[in-house]
C-alpha positions as CSV (number, residue, x, y, z in Angstrom):
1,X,54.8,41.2,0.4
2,X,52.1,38.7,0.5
3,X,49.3,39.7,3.1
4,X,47.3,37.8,5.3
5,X,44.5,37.4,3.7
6,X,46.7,36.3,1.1
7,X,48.6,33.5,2.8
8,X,45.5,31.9,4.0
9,X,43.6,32.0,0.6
10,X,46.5,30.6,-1.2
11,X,47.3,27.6,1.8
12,X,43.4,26.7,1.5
13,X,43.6,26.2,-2.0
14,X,46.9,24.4,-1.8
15,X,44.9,22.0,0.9
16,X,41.9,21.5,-1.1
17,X,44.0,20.8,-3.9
18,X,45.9,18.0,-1.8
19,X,42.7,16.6,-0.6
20,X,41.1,15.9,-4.0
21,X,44.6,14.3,-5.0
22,X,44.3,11.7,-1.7
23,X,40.8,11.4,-2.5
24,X,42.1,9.9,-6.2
25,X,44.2,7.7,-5.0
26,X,42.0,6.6,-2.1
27,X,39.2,5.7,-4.6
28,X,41.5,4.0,-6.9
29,X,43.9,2.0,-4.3
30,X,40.4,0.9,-2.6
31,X,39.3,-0.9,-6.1
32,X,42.9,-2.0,-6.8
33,X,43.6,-0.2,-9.9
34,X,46.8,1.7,-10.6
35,X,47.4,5.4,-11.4
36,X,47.9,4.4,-15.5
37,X,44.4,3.4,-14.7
38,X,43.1,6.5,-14.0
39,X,40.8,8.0,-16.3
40,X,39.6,12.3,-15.1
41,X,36.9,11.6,-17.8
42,X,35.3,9.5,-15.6
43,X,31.7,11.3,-14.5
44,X,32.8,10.3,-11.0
45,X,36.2,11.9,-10.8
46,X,34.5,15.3,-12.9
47,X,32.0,15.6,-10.2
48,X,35.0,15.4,-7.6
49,X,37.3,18.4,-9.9
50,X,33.8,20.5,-9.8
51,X,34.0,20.7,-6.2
52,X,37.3,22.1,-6.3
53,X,36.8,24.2,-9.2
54,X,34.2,26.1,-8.2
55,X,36.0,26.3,-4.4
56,X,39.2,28.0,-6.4
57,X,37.3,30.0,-8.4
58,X,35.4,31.8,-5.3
59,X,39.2,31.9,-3.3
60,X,40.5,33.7,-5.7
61,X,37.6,36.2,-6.5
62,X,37.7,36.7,-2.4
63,X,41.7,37.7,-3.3
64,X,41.0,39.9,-6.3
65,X,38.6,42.0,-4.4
66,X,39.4,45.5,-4.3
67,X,38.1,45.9,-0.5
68,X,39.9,43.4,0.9
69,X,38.0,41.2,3.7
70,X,39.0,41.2,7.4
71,X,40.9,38.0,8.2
72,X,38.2,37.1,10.6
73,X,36.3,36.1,7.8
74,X,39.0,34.2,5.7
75,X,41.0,32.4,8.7
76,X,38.0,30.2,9.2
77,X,38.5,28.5,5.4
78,X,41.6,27.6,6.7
79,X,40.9,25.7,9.4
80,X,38.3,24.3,7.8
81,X,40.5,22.9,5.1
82,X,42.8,21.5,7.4
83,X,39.7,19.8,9.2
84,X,38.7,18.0,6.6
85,X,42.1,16.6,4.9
86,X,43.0,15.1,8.1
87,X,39.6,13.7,8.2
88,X,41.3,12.0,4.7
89,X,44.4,11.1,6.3
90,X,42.6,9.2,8.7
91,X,40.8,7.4,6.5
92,X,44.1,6.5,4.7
93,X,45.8,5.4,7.6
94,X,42.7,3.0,8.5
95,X,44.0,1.3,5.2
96,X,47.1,0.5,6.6
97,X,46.4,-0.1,10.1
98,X,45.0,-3.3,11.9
99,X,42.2,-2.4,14.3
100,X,39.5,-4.0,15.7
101,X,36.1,-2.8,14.2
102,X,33.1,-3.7,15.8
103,X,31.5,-7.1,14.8
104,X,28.0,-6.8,13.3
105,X,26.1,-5.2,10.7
106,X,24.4,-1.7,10.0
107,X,21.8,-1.5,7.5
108,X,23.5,-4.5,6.3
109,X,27.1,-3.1,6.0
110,X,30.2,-4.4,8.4
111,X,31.7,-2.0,10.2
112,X,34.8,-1.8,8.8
113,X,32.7,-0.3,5.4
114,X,31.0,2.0,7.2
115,X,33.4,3.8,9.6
116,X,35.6,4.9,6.4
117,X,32.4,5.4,4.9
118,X,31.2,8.1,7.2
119,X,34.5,10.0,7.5
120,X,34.2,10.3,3.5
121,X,30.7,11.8,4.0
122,X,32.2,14.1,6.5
123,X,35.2,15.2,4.4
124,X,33.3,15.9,1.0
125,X,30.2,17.7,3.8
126,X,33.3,20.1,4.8
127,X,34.4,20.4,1.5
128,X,31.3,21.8,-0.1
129,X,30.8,23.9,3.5
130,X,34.0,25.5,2.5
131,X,32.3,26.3,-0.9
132,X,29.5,28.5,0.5
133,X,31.7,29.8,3.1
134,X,34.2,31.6,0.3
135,X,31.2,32.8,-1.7
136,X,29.7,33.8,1.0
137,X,32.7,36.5,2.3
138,X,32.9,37.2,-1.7
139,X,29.6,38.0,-1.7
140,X,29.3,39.9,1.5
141,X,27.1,38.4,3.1
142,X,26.8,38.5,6.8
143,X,28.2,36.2,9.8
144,X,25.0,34.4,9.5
145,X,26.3,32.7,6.4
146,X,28.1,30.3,8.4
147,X,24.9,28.6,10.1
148,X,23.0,29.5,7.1
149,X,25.7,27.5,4.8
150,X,25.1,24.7,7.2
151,X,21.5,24.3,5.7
152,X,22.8,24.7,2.1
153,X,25.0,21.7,2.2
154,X,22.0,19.8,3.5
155,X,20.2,21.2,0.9
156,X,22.6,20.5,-1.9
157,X,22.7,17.0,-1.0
158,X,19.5,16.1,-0.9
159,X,19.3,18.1,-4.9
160,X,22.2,15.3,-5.7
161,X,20.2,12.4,-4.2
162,X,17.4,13.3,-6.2
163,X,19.6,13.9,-9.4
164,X,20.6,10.3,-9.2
165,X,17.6,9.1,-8.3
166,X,16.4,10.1,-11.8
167,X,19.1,9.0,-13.5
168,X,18.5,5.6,-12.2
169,X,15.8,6.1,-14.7
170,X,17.7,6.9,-17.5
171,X,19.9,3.7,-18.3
172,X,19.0,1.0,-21.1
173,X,17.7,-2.3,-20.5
174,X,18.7,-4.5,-23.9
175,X,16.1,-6.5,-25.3
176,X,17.0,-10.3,-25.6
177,X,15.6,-10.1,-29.3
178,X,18.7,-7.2,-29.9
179,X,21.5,-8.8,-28.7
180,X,22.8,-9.8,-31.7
181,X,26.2,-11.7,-31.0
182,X,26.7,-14.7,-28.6
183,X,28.4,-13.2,-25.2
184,X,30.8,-15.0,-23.4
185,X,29.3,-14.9,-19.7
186,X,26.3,-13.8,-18.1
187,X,26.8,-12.2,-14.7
188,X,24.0,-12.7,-12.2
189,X,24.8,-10.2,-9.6
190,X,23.9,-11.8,-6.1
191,X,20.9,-10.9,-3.9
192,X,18.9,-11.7,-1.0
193,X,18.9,-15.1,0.1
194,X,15.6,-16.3,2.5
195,X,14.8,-19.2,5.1
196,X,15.6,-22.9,3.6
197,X,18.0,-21.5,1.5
198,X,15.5,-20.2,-1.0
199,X,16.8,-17.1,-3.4
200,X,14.4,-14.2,-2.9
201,X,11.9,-13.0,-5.0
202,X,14.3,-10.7,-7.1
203,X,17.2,-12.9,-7.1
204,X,14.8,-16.1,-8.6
205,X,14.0,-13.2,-11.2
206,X,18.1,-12.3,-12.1
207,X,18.4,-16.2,-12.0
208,X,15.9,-17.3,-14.6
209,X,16.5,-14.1,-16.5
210,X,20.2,-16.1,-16.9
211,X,18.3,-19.2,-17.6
212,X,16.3,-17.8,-20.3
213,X,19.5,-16.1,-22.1
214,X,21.3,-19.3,-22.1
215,X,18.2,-21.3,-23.0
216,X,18.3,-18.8,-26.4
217,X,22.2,-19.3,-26.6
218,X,22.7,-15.8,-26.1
219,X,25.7,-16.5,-23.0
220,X,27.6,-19.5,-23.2
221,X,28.2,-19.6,-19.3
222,X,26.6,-18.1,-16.1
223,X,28.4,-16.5,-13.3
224,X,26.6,-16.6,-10.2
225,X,28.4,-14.2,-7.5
226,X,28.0,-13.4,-3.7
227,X,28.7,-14.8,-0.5
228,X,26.1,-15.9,2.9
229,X,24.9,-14.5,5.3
230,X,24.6,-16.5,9.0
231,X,23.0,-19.6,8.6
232,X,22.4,-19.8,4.9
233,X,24.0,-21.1,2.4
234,X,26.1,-18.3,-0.2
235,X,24.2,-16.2,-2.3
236,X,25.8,-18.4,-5.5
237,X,25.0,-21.5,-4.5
238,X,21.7,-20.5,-3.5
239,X,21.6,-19.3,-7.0
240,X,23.5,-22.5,-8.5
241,X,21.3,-24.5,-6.9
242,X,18.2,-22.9,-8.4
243,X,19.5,-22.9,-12.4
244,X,20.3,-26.8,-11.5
245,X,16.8,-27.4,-10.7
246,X,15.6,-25.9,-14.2
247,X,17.9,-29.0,-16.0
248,X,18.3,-27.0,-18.9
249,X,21.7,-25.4,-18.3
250,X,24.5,-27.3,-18.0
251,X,26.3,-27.7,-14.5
252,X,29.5,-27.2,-16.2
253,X,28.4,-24.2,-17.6
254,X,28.0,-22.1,-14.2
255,X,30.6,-20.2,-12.4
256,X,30.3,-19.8,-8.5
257,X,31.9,-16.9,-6.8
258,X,31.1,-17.0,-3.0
259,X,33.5,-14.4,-1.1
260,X,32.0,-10.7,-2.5
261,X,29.2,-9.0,-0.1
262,X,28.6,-5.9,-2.3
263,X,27.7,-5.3,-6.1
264,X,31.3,-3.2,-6.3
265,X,33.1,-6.0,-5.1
266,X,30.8,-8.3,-7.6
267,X,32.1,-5.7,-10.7
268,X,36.0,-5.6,-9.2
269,X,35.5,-9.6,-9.5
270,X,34.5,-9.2,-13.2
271,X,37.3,-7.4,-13.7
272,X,40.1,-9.1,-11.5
273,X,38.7,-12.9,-12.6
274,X,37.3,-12.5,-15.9
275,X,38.0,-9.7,-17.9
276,X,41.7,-9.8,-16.7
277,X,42.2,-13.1,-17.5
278,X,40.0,-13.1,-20.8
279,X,38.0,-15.6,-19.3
280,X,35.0,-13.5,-20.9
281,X,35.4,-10.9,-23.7
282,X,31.9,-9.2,-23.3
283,X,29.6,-10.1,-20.6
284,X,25.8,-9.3,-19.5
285,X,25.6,-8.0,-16.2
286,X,21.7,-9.3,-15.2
287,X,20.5,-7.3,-12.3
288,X,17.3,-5.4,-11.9
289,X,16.1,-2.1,-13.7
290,X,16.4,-0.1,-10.2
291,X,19.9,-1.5,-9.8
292,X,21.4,-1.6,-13.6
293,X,22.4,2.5,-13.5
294,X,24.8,2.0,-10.9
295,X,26.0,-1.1,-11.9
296,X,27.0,-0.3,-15.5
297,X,28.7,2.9,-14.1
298,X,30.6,0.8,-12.1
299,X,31.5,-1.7,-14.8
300,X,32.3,1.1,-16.6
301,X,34.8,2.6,-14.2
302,X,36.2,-0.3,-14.6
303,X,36.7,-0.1,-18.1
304,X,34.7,-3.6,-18.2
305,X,33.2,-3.9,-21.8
306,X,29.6,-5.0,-20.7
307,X,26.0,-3.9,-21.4
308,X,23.0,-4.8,-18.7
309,X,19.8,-6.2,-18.6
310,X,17.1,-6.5,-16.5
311,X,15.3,-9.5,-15.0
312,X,11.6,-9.6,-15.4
313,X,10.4,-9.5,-12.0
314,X,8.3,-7.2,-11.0
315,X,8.1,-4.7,-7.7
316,X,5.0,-2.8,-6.9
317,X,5.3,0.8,-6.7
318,X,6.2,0.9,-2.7
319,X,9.2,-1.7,-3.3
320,X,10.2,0.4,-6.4
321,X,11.0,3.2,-5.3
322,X,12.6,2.3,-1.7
323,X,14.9,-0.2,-4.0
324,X,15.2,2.3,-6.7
325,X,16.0,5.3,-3.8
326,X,18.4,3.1,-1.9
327,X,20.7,2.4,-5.4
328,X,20.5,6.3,-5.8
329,X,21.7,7.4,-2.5
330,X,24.7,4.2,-3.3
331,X,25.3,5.8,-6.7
332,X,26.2,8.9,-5.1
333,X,28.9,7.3,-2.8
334,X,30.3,5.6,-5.7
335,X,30.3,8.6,-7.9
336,X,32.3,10.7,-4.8
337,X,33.9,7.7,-3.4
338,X,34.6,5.0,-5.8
339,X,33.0,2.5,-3.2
């Protein structure tokens, strides 16, 4: 017969299983892509198997164990497990529910982002609690291990903010001298818009960064993308406006997309609009060197054939690294979340 012990190690693993499963489909019916689209290779959906992996691994050392470990110690997995998938179930069922979110903005986010958003955090927190709570009992160590773990999750996330914050270091910028084939479209990813309907300083530098590159007849057309915020006009036609002023690009020759609020919903457009509907067969996603990592890995995830490039503004160090943090800690959520 199958012990105690046994019956909850085996039902937690089951759960956790389930859990990364809804967390698959969550990520990929939020971007609109289908299961034939789903690719485990992606680093996004490997960091997600890890999680499990290494959860599995530690359950079933805990059951191999030749002193078996009170039930006291193992029940709590369980209920953990359970806690956090109907955490997930929530969050599915606030796809496919009408309620009323509050109106306003967080840290420039609706509410209706951030809500799922948070539950997300919460699920993948208890997920990787779970982890140091099953090799903590197969390592022995005490009670303690249950506050203590508390402070390792903390801990653990702050060593994956600061692994993506590097890596926002690590992506390449192409040179307009070594792009050597003409590229359909150039994408110029919307930004900040200020007072009189002026683009801000590091939009203006993503918009004459798409002047330039048509100027040298590297892109044949410019897509300018994002929507307004209250009282100013959208972020394309902020940007529209600005190339028009140049006079040397062609009015014909811009795209305006004024409904997406967020760089993922910018990169679902690319692929939705134009890469779709061959409307562009390679593109240039201009952006800014903080911003270009999580862009590209979004355009990748999208299985968007694109390279980036950065505009030639520049930030001082401050602005740097608060922009350059900010992307990193967004990275993350897109690598675990998809959003």
């Amino acid at each position: 017969m199958i012990n105690t012990n046994s019956k909850y190690i085996f039902t937690t693993i089951a759960i956790a299983i389930l859990n990364l499963l809804l967390l698959f489909f969550i990520k990929y019916s939020h971007n609109g892509l289908t299961f034939e689209e789903f690719d485990i290779s992606k680093f996004g959906n490997l960091f997600n198997l890890s999680f499990l992996i290494i959860f599995v691994i530690g359950c079933l050392l805990v059951q191999t164990k030749k002193n078996k470990t009170n039930c006291s110690r193992v029940s709590p997995l369980l209920y953990i497990s359970v806690l956090y998938f109907l955490i997930l179930i929530v969050v599915l069922t606030l796809d496919f529910i009408e309620i009323e979110y509050p109106k306003g903005y967080l840290l420039g986010y609706s509410y209706k982002k951030i809500i799922p958003m948070v539950l997300l955090i919460a699920n993948q927190s208890l997920v990787l609690y779970s982890i140091f709570i099953v090799w903590s009992i197969y390592l022995n160590k005490s009670l303690l291990s249950y506050l203590t773990s508390i402070f390792l999750v903390a801990s653990t996330i702050v060593v994956f903010v600061l692994f993506t914050l590097l890596s926002t270091y690590n992506v390449e910028s192409v040179e307009d001298e070594k792009i050597q084939n003409v590229n359909d479209i150039g994408i110029v990813l919307g930004a900040a818009v200020w007072s009189g309907n002026k683009p801000s300083p590091v939009f203006k530098g993503r918009i004459r960064k798409s002047d330039e590159l048509y100027s040298k007849g590297i892109i044949k057309k410019i897509q300018v993308t994002g929507s307004n915020a209250p009282g100013e006009v959208s972020e394309a036609r902020a940007a529209y406006n600005f190339l028009l002023k140049s006079k040397s690009v062609d009015k014909r020759d811009i795209l305006i997309e004024e409904n997406t609020t967020t760089t993922i919903e910018q990169i679902r457009f690319i692929k939705e609009q134009l890469n779709d509907k061959n409307i562009g067969k390679k593109f240039i996603i201009i952006s800014d060197d903080f911003h270009l990592k999580r862009t590209l890995e979004m355009a990748e995830f999208f299985n968007i054939n694109a390279v980036g490039i950065s505009s030639d503004y520049k930030l001082n160090w401050e602005k740097s690294f608060y922009y350059r943090l900010r992307d990193s800690i967004g990275l993350l959520l897109f690598w675990t979340f998809g959003t």
